[in-house]
KOLFI-739884 format. One record per atom (N, C-alpha, C): x, y, z; residue in three letters. Coordinates in steps of 0.2 Angstrom, whole numbers, plus 5000, padded with zeros to 4 digits. Layout:
N
XYZala...
//
This chain:
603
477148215007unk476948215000unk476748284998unk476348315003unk476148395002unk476548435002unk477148425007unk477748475009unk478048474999unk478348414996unk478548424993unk477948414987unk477648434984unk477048464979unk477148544981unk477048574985unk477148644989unk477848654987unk478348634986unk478848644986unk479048644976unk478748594972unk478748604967unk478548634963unk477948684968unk477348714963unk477648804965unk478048804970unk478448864971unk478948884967unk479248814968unk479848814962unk479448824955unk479048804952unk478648804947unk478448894945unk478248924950unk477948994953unk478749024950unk479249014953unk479749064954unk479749064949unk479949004945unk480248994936unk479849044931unk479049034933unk478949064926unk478849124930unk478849164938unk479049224939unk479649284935unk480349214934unk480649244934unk480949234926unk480649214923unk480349194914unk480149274913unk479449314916unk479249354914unk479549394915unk480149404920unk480749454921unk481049464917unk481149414913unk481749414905unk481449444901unk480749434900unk480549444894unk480349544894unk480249554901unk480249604901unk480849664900unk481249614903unk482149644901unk482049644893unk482049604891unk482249584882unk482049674880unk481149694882unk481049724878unk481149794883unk481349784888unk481749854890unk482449864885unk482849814885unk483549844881unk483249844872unk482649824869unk482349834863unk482249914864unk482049924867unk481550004868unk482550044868unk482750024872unk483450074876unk483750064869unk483850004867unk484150024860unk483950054853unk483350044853unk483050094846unk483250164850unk482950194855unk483350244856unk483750274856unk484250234858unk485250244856unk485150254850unk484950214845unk484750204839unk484550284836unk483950314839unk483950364834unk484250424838unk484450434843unk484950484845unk485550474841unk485850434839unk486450444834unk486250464827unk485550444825unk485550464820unk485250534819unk485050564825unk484750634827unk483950654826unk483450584828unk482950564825unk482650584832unk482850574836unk482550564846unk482450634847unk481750634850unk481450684852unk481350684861unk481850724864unk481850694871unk480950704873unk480850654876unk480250654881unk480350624889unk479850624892unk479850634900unk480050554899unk479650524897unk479850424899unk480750414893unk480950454891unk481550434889unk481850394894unk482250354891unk482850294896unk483450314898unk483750364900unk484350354903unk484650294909unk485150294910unk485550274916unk485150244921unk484850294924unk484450284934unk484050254930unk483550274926unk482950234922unk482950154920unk483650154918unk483650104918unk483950034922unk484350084927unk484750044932unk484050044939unk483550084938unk482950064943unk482649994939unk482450014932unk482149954930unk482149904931unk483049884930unk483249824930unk483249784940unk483049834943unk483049824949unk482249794951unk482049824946unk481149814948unk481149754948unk481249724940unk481249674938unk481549614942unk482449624944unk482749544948unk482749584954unk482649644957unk482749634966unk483549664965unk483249684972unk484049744974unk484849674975unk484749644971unk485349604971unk485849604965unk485649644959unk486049674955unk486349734958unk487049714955unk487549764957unk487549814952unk487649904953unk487749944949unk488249954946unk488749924946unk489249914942unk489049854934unk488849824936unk488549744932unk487949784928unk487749804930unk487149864925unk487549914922unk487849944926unk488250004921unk488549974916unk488849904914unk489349894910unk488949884905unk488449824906unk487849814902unk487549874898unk487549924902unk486949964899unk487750034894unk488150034895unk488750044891unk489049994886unk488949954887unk489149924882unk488549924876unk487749914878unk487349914873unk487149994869unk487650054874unk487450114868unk487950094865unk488650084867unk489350054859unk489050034855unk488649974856unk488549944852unk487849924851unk487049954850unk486549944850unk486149874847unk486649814841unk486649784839unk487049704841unk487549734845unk487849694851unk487349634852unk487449564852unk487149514855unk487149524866unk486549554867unk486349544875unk486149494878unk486849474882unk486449414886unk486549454895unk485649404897unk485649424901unk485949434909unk486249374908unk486949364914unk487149414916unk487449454910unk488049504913unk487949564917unk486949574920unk486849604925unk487149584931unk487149514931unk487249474936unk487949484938unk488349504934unk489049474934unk489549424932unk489049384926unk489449364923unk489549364917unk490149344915unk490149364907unk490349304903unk490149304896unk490549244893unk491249254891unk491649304891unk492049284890unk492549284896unk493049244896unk493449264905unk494049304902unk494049304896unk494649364894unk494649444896unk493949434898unk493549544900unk494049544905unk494649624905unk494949644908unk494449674913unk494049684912unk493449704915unk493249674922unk492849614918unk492849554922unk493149534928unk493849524925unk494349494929unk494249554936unk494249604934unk494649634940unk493949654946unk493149644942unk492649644947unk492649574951unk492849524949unk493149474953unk493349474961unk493749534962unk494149534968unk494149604972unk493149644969unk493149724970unk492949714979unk492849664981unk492549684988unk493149654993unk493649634990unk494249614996unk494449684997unk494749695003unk495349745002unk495949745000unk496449675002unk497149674998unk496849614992unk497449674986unk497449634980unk497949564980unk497749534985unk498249464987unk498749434980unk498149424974unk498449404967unk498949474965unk498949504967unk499449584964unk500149584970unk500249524975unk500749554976unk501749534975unk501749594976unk502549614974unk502949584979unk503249534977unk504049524983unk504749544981unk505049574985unk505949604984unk506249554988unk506849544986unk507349504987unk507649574991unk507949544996unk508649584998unk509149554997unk509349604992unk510349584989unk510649614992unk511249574992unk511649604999unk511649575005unk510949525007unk510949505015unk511149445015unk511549415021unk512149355021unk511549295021unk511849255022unk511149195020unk511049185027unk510349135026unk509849125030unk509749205035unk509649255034unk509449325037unk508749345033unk508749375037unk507949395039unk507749475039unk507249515038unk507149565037unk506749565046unk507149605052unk506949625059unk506449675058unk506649725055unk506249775056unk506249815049unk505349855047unk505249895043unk505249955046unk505250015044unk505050085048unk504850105041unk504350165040unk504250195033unk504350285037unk504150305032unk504650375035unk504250425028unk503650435032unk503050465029unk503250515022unk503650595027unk503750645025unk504250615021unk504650605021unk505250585014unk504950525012unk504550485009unk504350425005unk504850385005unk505250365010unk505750315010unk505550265015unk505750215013unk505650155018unk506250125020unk506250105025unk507050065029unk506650015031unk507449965029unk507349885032unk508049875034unk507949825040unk508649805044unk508549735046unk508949695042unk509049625044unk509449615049unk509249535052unk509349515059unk510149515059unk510449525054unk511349495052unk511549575050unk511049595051unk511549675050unk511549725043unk511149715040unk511149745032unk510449805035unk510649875034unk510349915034unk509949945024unk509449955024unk509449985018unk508650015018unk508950065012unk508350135012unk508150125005unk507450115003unk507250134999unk506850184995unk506950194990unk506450264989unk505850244987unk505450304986unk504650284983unk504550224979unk505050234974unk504750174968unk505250094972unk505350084977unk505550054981unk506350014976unk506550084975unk507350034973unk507750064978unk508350014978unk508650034983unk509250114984unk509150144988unk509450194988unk510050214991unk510150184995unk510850175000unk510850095002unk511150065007unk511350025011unk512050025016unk511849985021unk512549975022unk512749905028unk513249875029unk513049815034unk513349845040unk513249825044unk513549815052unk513649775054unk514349765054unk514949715059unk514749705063unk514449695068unk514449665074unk514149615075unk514449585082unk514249525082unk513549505085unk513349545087unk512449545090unk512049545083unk511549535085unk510949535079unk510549595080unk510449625075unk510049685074unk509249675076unk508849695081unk508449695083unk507949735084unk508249805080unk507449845079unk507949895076unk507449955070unk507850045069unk507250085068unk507250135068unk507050195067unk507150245064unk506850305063unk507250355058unk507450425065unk508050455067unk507950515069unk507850575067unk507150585066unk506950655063unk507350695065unk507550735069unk507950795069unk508650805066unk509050725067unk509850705068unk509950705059unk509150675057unk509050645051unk509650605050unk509650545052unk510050475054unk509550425055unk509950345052unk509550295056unk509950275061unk509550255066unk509650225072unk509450145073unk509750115073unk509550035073unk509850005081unk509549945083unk509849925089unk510149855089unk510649835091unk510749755092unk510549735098unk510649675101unk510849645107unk510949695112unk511749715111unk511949765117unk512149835114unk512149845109unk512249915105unk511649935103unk511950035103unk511350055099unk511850095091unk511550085084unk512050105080unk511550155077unk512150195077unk511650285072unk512250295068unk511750295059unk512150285053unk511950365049unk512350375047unk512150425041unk511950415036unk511450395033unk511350365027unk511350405021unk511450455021unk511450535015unk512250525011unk512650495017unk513350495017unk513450455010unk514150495007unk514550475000unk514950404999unk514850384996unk515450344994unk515650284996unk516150284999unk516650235006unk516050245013unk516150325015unk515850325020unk515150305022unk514850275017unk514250245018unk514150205024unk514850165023unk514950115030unk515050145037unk515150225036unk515250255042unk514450245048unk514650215054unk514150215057unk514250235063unk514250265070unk514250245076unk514050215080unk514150175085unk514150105091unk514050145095unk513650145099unk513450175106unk513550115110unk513750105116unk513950025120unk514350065126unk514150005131unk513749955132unk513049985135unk512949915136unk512049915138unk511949865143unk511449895148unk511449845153unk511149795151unk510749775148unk510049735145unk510049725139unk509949675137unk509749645128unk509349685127unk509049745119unk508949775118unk508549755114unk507849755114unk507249725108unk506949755106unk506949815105unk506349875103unk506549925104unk506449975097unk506750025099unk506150085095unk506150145096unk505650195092unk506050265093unk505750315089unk506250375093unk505550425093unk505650495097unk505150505099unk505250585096unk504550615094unk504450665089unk504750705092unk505150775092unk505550835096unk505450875092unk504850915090unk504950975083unk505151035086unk505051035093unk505451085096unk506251115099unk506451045097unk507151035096unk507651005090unk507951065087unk508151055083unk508750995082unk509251015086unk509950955085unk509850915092unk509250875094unk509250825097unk508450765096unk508650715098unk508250655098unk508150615103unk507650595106unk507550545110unk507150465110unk507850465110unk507450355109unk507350335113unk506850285113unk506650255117unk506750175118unk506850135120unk507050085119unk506750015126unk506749955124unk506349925128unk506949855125unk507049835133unk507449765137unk507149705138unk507649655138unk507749605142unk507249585150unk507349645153unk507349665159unk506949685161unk506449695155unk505649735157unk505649795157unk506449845155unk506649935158unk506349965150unk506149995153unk505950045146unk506550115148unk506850125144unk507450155142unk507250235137unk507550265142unk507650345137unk508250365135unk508450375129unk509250385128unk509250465123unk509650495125unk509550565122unk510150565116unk510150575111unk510450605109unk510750675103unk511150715103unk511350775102unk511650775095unk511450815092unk512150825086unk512850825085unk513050845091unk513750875093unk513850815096unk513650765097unk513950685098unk514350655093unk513950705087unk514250645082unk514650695077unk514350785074unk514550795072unk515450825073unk515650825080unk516250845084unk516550795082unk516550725083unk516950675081unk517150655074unk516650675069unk516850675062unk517250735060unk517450785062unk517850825059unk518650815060unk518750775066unk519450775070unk519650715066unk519550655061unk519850625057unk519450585051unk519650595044unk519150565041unk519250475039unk519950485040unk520050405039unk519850365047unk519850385051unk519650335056unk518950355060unk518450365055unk517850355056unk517350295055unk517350255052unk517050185053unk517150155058unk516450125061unk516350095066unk516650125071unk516550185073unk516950215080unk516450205084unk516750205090unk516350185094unk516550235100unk515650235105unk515450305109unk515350255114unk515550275122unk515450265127unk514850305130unk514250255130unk513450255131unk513350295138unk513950285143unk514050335150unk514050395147unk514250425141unk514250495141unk513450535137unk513250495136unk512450505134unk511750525140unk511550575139unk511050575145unk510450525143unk510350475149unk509750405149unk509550425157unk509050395155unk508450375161unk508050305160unk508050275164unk507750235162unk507150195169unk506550145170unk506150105174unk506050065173unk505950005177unk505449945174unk504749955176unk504649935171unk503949945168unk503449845169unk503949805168unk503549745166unk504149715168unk503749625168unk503949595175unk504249535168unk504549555161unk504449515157unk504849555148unk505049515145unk505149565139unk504849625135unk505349665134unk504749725132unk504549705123unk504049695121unk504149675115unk504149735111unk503749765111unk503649835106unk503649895110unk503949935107unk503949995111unk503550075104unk503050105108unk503050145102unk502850215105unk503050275102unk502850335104unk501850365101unk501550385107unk501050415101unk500850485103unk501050525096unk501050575098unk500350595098unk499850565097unk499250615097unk499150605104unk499050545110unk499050565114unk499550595121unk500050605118unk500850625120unk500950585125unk501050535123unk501250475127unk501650425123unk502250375125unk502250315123unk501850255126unk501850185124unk501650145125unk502150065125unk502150025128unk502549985129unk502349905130unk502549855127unk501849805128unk502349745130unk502249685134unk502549635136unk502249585136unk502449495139unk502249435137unk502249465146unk502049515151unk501949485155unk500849515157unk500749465161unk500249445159unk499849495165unk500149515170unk500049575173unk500149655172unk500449655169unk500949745166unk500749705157unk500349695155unk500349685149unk500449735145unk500249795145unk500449875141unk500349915143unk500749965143unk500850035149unk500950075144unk500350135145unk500350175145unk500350245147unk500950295144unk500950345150unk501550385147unk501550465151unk502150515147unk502650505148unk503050525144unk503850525145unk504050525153unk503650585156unk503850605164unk504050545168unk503550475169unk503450435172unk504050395172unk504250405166unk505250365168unk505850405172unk505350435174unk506050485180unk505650475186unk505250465187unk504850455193unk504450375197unk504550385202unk504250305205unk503350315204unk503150355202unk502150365203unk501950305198unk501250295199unk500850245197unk500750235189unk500650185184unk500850225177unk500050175175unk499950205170unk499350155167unk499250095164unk498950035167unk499249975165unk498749925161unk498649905156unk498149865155unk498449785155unk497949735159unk498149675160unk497849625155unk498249575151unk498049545148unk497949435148unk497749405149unk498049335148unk498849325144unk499349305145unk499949285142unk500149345139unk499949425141unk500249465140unk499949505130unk500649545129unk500449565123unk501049585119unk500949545113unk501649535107unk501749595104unk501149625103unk501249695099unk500449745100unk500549795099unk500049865099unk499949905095unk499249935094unk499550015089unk498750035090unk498950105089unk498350135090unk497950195084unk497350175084unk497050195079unk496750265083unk497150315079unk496850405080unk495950435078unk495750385075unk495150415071unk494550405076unk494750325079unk494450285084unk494650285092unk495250315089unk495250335098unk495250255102unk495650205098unk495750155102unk496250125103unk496650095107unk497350045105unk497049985107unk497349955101unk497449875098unk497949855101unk497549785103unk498049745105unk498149665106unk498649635103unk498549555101unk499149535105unk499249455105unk499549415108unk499449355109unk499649315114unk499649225114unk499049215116unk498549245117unk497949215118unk497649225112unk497749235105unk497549245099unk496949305100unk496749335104unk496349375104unk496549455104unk496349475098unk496149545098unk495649585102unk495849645105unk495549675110unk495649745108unk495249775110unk495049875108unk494949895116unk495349945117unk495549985124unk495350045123unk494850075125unk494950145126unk495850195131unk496050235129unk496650265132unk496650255138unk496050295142unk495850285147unk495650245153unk495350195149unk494750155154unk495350095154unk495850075157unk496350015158unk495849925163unk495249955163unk495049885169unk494549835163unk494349865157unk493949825152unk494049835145unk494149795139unk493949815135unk493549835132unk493349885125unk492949905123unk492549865117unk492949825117unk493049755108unk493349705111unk493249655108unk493749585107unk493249585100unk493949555095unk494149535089unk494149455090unk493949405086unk494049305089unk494049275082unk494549235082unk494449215074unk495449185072unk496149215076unk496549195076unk496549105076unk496949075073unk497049005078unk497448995080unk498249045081unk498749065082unk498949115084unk499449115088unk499649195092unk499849255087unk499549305090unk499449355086unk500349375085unk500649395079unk501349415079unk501249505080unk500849525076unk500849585074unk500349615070unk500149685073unk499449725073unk499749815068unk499349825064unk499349885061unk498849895058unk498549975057unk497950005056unk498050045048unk497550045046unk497550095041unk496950115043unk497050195045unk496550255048unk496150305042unk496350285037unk495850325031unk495250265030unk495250205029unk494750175029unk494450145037unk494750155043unk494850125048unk494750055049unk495250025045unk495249965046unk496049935050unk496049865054unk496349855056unk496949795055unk497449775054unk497549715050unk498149675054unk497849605056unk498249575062unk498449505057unk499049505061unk499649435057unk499749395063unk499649325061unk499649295066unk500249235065unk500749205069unk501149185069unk500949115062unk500449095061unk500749035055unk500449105049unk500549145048unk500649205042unk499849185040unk499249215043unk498649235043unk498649315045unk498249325040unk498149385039unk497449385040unk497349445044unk496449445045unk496349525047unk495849575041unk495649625040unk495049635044unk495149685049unk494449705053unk494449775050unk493649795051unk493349855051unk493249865060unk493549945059unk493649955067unk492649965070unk492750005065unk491850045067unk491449985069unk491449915063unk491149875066unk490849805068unk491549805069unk492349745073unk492049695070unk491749685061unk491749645058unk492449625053unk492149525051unk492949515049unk492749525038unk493149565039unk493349585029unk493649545024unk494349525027unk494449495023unk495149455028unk495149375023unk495549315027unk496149305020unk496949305022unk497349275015unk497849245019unk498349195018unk498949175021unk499249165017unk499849195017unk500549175014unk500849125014unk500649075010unk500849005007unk501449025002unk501749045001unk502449034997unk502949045002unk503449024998unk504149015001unk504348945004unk505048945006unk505248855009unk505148875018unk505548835021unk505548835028unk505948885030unk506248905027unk506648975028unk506249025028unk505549035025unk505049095024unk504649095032unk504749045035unk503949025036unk503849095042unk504149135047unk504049165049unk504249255046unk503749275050unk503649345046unk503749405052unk504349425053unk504549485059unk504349535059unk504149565055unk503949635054unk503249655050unk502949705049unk502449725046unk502249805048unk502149825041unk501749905043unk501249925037unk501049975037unk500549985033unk500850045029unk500850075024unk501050115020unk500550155017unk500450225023unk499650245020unk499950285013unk500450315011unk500550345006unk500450314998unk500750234999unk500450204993unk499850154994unk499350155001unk498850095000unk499150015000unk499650015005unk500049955003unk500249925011unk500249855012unk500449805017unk500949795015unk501349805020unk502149775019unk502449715023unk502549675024unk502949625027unk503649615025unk504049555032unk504749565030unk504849505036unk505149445029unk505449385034unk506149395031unk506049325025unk506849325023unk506749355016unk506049405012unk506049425009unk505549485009unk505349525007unk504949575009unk504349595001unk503649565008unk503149575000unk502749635004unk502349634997unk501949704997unk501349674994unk500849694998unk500249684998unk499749754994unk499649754988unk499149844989unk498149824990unk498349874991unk497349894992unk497249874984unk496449844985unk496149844979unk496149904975unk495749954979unk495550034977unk496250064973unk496750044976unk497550074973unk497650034968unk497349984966unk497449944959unk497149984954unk496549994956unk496150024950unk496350094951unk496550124955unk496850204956unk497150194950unk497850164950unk498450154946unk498350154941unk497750094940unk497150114931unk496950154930unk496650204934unk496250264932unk496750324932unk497550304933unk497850384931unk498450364931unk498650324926unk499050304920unk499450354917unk500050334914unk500550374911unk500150394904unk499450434903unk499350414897unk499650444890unk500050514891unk500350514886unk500950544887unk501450554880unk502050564882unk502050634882unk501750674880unk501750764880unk501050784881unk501150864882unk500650884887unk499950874885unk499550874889unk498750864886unk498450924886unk498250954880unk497850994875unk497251004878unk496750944878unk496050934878unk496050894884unk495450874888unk495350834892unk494450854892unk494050794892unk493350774891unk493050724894unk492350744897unk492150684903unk491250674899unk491450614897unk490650594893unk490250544900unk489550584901unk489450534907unk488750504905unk488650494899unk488450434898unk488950364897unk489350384892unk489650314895unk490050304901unk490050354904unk490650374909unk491550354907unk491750404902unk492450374900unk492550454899unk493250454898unk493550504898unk494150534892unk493850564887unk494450584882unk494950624883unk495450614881unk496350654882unk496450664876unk496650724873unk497250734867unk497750794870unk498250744866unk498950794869unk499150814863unk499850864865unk500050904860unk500350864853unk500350804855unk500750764849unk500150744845unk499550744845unk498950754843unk498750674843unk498550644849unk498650564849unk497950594852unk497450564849unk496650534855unk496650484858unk496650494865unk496350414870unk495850414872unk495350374872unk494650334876unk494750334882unk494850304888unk494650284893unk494150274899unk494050234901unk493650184906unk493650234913unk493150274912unk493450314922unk493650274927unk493050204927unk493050164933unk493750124934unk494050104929unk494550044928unk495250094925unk495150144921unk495750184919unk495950124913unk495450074911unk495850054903unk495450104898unk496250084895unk496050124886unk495650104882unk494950104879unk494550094874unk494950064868unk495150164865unk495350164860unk495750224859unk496350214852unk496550274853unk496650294844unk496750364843unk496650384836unk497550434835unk497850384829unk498450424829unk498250454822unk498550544826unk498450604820unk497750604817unk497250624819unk496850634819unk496550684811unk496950734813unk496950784807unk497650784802unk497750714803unk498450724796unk499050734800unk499450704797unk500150714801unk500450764802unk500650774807unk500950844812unk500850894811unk499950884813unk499550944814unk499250894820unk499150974826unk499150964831unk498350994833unk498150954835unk497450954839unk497350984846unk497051064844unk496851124851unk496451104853unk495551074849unk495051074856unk494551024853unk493851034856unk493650944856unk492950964862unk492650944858unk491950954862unk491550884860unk491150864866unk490650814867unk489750834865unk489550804860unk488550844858unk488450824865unk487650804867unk487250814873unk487250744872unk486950694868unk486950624867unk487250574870unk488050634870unk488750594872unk488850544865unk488350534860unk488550494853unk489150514847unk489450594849unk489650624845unk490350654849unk490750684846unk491550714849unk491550754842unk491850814843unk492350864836unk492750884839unk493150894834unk493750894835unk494350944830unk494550994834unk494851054830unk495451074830unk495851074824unk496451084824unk496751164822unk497351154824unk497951214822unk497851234815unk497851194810unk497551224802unk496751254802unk496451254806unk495851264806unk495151204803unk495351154802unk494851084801unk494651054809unk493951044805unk493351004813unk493250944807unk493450894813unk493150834811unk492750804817unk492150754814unk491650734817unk491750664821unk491650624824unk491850564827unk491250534831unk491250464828unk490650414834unk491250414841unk490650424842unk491250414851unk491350334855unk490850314854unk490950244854unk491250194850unk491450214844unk491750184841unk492450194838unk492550284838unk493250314837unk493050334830unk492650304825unk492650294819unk492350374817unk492650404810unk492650494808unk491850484803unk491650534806unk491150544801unk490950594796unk491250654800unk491050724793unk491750744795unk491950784790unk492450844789unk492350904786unk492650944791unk492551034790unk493451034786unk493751044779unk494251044778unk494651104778unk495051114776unk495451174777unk495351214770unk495451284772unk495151324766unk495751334763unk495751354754unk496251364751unk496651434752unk496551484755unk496851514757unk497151534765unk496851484767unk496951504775unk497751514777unk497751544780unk498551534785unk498351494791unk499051494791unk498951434796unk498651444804unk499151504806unk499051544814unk498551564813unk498051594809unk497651634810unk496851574811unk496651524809unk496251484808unk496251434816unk496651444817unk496951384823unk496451394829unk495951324830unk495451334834unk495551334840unk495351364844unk495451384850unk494851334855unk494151334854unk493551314857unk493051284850unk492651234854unk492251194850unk491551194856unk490951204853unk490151194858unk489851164853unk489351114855unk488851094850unk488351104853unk487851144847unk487251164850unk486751134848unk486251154848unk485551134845unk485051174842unk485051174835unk484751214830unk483951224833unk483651264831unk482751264833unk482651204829unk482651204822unk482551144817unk482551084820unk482051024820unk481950964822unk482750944819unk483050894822unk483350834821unk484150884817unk484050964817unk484850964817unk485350994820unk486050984820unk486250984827unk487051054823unk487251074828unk487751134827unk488351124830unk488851164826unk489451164831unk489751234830unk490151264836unk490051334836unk490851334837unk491151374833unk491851344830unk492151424834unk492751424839unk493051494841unk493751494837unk493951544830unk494651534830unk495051584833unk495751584831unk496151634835unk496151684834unk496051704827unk495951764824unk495351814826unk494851774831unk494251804833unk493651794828unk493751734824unk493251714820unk492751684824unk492251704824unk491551614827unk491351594819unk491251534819unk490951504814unk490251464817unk489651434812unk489351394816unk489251354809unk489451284811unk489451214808unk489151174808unk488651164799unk488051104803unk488351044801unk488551004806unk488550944809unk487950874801unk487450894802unk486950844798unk487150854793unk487650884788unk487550894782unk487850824778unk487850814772unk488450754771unk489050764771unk489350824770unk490350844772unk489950914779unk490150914781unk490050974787unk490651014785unk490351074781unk490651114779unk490251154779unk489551174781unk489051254781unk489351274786unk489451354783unk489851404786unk489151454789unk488851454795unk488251484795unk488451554794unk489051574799unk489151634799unk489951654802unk490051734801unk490851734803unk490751824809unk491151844812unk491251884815unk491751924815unk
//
């Protein structure tokens, strides 16, 4: 009976604790609004206890405790200088809002995930025969193209804004089982079963089908990469991993391919080169399929990974495939599905049928330096994004699970619930540091973006159609004004990149707006045109307040404002604007008058 009286009388404590909290807030935003109050009307005489920002995003902390977000105080304390008379409720420190239509709102919702899960983008591949599947993605940094090769043989490239830019299919009767881009040859190279095909993708017309078949191949072929050669112009070397456990070096030359295209143009498609006349080298490496094969150039080595549970991933230099010496071998339980290695962290990842993630220094092959635990399924495939250092593992029922490498904490959980039984498995995946974007690829290929890239894309928006004039940064409300040459003003939100508001033709039709200044308040903007008129504006609201009009003799070119400052008279409560025309005139414009026309003086 005591525990609970003790228990009521706390609860009782807290309530009217946090009753005094409200009331104290009420008359913090009372004070912060007469304030905004007489600063617009030019009444406020800054002293040391004034309210800004920090003052009042400390206060609000004092009061509920560092569990207010500064974001949820910024909006509040922005929305109440808009609007000083605004009904304030106290929730929306918290987070929440009344209404659920706040574009605002909505998107604070989903700021601490990393993928914007609700934002993603799925493509169809047109073009690919039925029931086919997307084998492999490759992105291809320096040219912003991305290549996808389905299991049935549809190669296709697309460019940044991801339409399609070429394609082409390959006849053969193997399945397409991995591709790559040849930096030097600047060609794709894709692999089947028993062939390797290197296509010209740049190629015109008809010859778009033109490809060459490299064949035969002692081993089914399941992974293919090619390896960086900046010191070699007209050659490339691939690497490739079997059936058979062989990891496989395959050279090839420009004069492979450029020597047989000149000698006929109609019997170029699908010719075919006997793989004896290629210089290869090849080992086995593993006692078991090679699953992923990968080059990494920062520690000059490739890397090779298997389902065998002794040679689970070797790594080690090119040299090692021409020689029998000892190679670096990390052992795993039921081996490992896939690998990648993070440059920042100096680690390689690695997953597989024991659902466990695991962190390897290059070096140390007898221990891990991490385990990752939380798959319920075998891991399919691992990728990094090294700006954030985050890690992002797919697991075969299509979980998706974001580590933070620094601090092998889990971020964020989503699975891909769409599609019929034909979706359900997901072959590929890479990371896309160029646009902040996961990419996967079954029998359709979606995109995943970063949160941070959602709001990027807001914050730097096509905002106008011609060039911008003016650009302005108000850091009280923190929002940022544009005027372009068509004489259009925009508001926008720094943090979100939406539009407040916008003012068409400000000074009269096709009269174009040169400059624009912000008072010290941030309650005011002017704005100065090509005919020579300043007009005054609430910034918060867009709405015009004074006008400086054009003089009856003026010309046009000679008045044409070049620069706008606003200053501060000695005079209590009045404010100036200091006008630069083309001509070499300064003006100084009092602002307080009822039409702002005082002409203080000229030069």
């Amino acid at each position: 009976m005591d525990i609970r009286k003790e228990k009521r009388l706390n609860m009782a404590l807290q309530m009217s604790n946090f009753k005094k909290a409200l009331n104290r807030f009420e008359k913090l935003v009372e004070q912060t609004a007469a304030q905004k109050r007489d600063e617009r009307a030019g009444l406020f005489i800054h002293k040391e206890d004034a309210i800004g920002y920090d003052k009042f995003y400390a206060s609000v902390q004092k009061l509920f405790g560092p569990d207010v977000k500064n974001q949820d105080v910024k909006r509040f304390y922005r929305k109440l200088c808009n609007n000083t008379d605004a009904s304030a409720d106290w929730c929306e420190i918290f987070g929440y809002f009344s209404s659920e239509e706040d574009p605002i709102a909505s998107q604070l919702d989903e700021e601490n995930l990393v993928f914007f899960v609700s934002r993603k983008r799925r493509i169809l591949i047109s073009g690919s025969r039925r029931r086919d599947v997307i084998k492999s993605i490759v992105k291809i940094p320096h040219l912003d193209l991305l290549i996808t090769a389905t299991q049935k043989g549809l190669i296709t490239v697309f460019n940044n804004q991801m339409r399609v830019q070429t394609s082409t299919n390959v006849t053969d009767t193997s399945w397409i089982t991995g591709c790559d881009y040849l930096l030097q040859l600047k060609r794709i190279v894709a692999t089947t079963e028993r062939t390797i095909i290197v296509w010209d993708y740049k190629a015109q017309g008809s010859s778009q089908e033109n490809y060459f078949v490299i064949k035969p191949m002692d081993h089914c072929l399941l992974c293919v990469c090619v390896v960086p050669l900046p010191d070699h112009l007209c050659r490339d070397d691939i690497l490739l991993g079997d059936d058979g456990g062989f990891v496989n070096r395959f050279t090839v030359n420009s004069d492979d391919f450029g020597i047989k295209q000149a000698k006929s143009k109609r019997k170029l498609q699908n010719q075919v080169l006997d793989s004896k006349n290629f210089k290869s080298v090849k080992r086995k490496l593993h006692n078991d399929w090679v699953m992923k094969i990968r080059y990494i150039s920062a520690l000059n080595c490739f890397g090779s990974c298997s389902l065998d549970s002794n040679h689970s991933l070797v790594l080690e230099s090119l040299k090692r495939l021409e020689d029998n010496l000892p190679v670096r071998e990390f052992s795993m339980p039921r081996g490992a599905n896939t690998f990648c290695y993070c440059v920042k962290a100096n680690v390689i990842v690695t997953g597989g049928d024991d659902k466990v993630i695991r962190l390897w220094h290059p070096n140390i092959s007898t221990k891990p330096v991490g385990k990752l635990v939380g798959h319920m399924f075998s891991i399919a495939e691992i990728v990094t994004n090294e700006k954030d250092q985050h890690v992002v593992s797919l697991s075969s029922a299509k979980v998706f699970r974001v580590w933070d490498i620094q601090t092998l904490s889990l971020l964020q959980v989503f699975h891909d619930s769409q599609g019929g039984p034909g979706d359900m498995q997901i072959y590929s995946m890479i990371y896309d540091a160029n646009h902040g974007m996961l990419i996967t690829g079954s029998s359709v290929m979606d995109m995943y973006p970063l949160t941070r890239m959602i709001q990027d894309t807001k914050q730097v928006p096509h905002t106008h159609e011609r060039e911008i004039n003016v650009m302005l940064y108000n850091k009280y409300f923190h929002q940022v004004l544009t005027i372009c040459s068509e004489s259009i003003i925009r508001v926008w939100e720094l943090e979100t990149g939406l539009q407040v508001y916008q003012i068409l033709e400000p000074h009269g039709f096709n009269t174009e707006v040169t400059s624009a200044a912000v008072d010290e308040s941030g309650f005011l903007f002017a704005t100065g045109a090509y005919n020579g008129t300043v007009r005054i504006w609430d910034f918060g609201s867009g709405q015009e307040m004074k006008v400086l009009p054009e003089g009856k003799d003026w010309k046009e070119d000679e008045h044409c404002l070049r620069r706008l400052i606003f200053l501060k008279a000695q005079e209590k409560h009045q404010q100036l604007v200091l006008a630069l025309e083309r001509n070499g005139t300064i003006k100084m414009i009092q602002v307080n008058d009822a039409i702002c026309s005082g002409l203080f003086g000229e030069d």
